[in-house]
C-alpha positions as CSV (number, residue, x, y, z in Angstrom):
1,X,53.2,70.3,107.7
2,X,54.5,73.8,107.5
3,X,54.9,75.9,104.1
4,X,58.6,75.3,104.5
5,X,58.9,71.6,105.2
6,X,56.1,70.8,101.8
7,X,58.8,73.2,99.7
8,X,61.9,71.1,100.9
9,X,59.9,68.0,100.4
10,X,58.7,68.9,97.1
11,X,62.3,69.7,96.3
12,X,63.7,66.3,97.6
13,X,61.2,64.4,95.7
14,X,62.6,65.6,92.5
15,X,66.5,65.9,93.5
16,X,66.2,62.4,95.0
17,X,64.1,60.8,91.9
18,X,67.1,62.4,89.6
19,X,69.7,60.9,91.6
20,X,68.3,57.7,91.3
21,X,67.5,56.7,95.2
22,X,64.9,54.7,94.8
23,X,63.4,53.3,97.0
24,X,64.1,55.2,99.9
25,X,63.7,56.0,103.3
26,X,63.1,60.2,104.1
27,X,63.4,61.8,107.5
28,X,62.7,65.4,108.1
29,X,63.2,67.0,110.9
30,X,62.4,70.7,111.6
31,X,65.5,72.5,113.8
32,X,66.2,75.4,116.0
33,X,68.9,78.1,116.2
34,X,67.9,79.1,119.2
35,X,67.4,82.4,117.4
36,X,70.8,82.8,115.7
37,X,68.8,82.7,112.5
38,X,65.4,84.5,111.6
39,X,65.6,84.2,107.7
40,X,64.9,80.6,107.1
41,X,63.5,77.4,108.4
42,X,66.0,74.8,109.4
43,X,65.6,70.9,108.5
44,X,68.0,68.1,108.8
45,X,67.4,65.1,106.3
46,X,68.5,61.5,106.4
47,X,67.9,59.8,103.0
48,X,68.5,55.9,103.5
49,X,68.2,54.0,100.2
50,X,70.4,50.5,98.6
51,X,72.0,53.3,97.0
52,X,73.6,55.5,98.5
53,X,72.8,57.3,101.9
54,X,72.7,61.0,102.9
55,X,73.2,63.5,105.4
56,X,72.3,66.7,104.4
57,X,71.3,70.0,105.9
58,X,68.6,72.5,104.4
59,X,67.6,75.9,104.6
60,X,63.8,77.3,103.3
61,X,63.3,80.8,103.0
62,X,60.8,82.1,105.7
63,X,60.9,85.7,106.3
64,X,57.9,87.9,104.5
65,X,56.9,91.7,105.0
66,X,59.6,94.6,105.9
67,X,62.2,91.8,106.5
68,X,62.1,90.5,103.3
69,X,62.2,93.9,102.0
70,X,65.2,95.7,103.5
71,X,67.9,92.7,102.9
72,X,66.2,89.1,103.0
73,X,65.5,88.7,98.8
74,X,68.8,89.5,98.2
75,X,70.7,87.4,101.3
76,X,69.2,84.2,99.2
77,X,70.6,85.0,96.0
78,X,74.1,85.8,97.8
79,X,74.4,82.2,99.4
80,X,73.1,80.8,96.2
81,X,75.6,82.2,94.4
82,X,78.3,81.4,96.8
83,X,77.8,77.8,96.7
84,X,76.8,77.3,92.8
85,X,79.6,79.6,91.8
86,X,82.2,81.0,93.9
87,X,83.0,77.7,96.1
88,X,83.3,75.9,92.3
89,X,86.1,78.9,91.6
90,X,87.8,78.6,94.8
91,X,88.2,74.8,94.2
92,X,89.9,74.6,91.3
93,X,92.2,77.2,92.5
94,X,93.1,74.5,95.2
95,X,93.8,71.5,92.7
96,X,97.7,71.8,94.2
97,X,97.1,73.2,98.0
98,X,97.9,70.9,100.5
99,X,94.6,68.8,102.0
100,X,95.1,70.5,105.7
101,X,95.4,74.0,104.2
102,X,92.5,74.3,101.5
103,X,89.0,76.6,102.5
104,X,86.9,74.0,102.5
105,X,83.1,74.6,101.9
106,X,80.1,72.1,103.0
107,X,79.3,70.0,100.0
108,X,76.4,71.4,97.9
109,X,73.3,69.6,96.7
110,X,70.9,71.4,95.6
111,X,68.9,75.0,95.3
112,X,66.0,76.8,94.6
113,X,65.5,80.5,93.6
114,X,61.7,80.5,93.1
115,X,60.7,83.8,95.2
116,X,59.2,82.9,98.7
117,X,60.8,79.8,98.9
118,X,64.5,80.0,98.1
119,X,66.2,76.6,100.0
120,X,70.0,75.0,100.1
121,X,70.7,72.0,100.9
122,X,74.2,70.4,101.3
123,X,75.6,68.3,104.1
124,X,75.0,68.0,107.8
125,X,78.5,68.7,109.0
126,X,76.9,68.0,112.2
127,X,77.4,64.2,110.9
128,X,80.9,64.3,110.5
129,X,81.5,65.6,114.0
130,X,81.3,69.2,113.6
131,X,80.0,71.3,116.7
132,X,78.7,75.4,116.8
133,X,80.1,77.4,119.4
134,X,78.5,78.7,122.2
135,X,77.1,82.2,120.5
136,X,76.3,83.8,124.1
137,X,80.2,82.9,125.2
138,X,83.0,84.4,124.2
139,X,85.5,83.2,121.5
140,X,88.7,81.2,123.3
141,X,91.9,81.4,121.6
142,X,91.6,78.5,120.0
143,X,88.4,79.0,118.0
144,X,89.3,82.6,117.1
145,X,92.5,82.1,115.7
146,X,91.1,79.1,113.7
147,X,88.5,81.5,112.1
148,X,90.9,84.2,111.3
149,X,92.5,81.4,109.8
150,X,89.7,80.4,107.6
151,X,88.7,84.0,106.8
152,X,92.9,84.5,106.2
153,X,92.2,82.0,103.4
154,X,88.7,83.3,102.2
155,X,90.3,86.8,101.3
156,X,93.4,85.3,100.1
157,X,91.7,82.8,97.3
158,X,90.1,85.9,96.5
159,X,92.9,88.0,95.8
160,X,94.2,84.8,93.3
161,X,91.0,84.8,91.6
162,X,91.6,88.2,90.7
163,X,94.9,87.8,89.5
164,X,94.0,84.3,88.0
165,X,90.6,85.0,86.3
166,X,90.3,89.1,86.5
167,X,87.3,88.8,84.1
168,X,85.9,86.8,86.2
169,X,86.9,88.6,89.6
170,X,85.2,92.0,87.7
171,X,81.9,90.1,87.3
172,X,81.8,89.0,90.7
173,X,82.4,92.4,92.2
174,X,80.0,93.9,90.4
175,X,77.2,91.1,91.4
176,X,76.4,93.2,94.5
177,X,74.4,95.6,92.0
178,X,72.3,92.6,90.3
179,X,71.5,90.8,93.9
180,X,72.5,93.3,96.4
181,X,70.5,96.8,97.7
182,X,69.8,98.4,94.4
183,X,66.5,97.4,95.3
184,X,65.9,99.1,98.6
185,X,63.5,101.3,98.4
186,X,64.9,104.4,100.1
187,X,61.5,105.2,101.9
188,X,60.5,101.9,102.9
189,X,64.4,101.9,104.2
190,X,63.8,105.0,106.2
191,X,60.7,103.8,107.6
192,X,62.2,100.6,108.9
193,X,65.2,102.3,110.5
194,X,62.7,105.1,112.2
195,X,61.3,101.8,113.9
196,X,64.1,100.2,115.0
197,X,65.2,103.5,116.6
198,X,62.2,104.0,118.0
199,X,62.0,100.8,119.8
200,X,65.4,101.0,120.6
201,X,64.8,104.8,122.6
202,X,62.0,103.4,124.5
203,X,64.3,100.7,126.1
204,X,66.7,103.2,127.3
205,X,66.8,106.0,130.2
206,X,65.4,109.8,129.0
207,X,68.8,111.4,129.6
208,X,70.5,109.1,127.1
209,X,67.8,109.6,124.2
210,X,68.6,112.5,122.8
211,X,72.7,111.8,122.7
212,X,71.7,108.1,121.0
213,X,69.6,110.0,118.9
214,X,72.3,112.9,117.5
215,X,74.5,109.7,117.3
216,X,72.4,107.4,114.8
217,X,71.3,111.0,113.1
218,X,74.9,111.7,112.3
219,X,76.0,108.3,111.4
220,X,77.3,107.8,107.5
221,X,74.6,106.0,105.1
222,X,75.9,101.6,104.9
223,X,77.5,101.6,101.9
224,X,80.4,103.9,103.4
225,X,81.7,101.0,105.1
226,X,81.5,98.3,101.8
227,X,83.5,100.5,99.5
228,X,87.0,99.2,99.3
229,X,89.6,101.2,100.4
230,X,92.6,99.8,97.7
231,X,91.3,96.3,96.2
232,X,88.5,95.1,96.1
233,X,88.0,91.6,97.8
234,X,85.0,89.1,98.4
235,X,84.2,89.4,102.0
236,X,81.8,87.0,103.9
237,X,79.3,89.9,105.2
238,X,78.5,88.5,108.8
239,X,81.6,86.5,109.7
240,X,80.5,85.9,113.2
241,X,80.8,82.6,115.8
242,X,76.8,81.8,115.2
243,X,77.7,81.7,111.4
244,X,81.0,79.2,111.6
245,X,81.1,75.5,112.9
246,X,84.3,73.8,114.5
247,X,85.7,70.0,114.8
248,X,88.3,69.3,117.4
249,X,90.8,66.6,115.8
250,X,93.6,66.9,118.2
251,X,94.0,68.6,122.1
252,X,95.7,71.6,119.7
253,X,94.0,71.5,116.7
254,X,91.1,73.0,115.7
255,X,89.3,72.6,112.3
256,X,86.6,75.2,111.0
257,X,84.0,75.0,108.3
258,X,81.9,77.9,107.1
259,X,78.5,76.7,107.6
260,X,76.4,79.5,105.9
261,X,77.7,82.4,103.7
């Protein structure tokens, strides 16, 4: 059993136990993304007990070294936070929207911030029919305009929390200096980037190095490109196809669900 799979168990154990399913029935099973994801482990679980049954999908920190370093610690904290606060927020801002029109979030379970083995768990959307899209293919028009949809809706709750709750909103916007790259050390930053260039310049022909390297030399520090230009809004950070997961309900409808944030 690896490191992950006994910290999700151990987690289960105790979740499950407080949620009264006893006695059950516990299947883990450890999944791939195919390499769409190299922070966590992956695990689906099916929980059968008189009870109640579940579905549920979980996520187990894995990454250690310069990864861990340069963004992983605080990419934990961020999804934690989205799901044990900010989903709670956006929800009761919905308590009149319309079913079909809400921004819907997978249901959360459970979470755990101990260092080295942050997990989530919530539910396998893959059990009520939703499907990821190809990542290697191209976005049709059907599946981009039902993300820009969803991501429509992300920014726009955002701007009503603001107005609704601006105490709130302030707190929020400010979290990126409690979880977010206060932290980096600027040397261990510079050493990583050096590598990554480096390995990227030995991949490429010797009369293109020294332009790719003026480029990257040249190029404005991150930050320049999270600063808000009027408002600030909560963004999603790597809104990508890999990141969302679809359900088809008619030939011209297509439903989307965020499956990490």
């Amino acid at each position: 059993m690896s490191d992950a799979e006994e910290t999700l168990r151990n987690i289960l154990d105790k979740e499950l136990d407080e949620r009264g399913l006893k006695p059950r029935d516990v299947t883990v099973k450890a999944i791939s993304s195919g390499g769409a994801n190299y922070t966590s482990s992956l695990f689906l679980v099916d929980v059968k007990s008189p009870k109640e049954d579940l579905n549920l999908f979980a996520k187990v920190a894995n990454s250690t070294g310069a990864i861990r370093d340069l963004a992983a610690g605080w990419l934990y904290k961020t999804e934690q936070l989205v799901y044990t606060r900010i989903a709670k927020l956006f929800e009761d801002l919905q308590v009149q929207t319309p079913e079909e029109e809400k921004l819907k979030f997978p249901k959360f379970y459970w979470c755990s911030d101990v260092s080295g083995k942050e997990s989530v768990v919530m539910e396998n959307l893959l059990a009520s029919g939703y499907k990821t899209f190809d990542r290697f293919k191209s976005l049709d028009w059907q599946h981009g305009s039902a993300s820009v949809e969803y991501l429509a809706k992300f920014h726009a709750f955002s701007f009503a929390l603001a107005k609704n709750s601006p105490e709130e909103f302030e707190k929020l916007t400010h979290m990126k200096y409690e979880i977010g790259n206060q932290e980096f050390d600027e040397e261990t930053m510079a050493a990583l980037w050096k590598k990554v260039m480096n390995n990227m310049l030995e991949v490429i022909k010797d009369e293109q190095k020294e332009k790719v390297l003026k480029y990257f030399e040249s190029m404005p520090t991150m930050n320049t490109y999270s600063k808000p230009i009027g408002k600030p809004v909560l963004c999603h950070g790597d809104f990508r196809s890999s990141n969302i997961m679809f359900k088809t309900t008619t030939l011209t409808h297509i439903k989307q669900l965020l499956r990490q944030i």
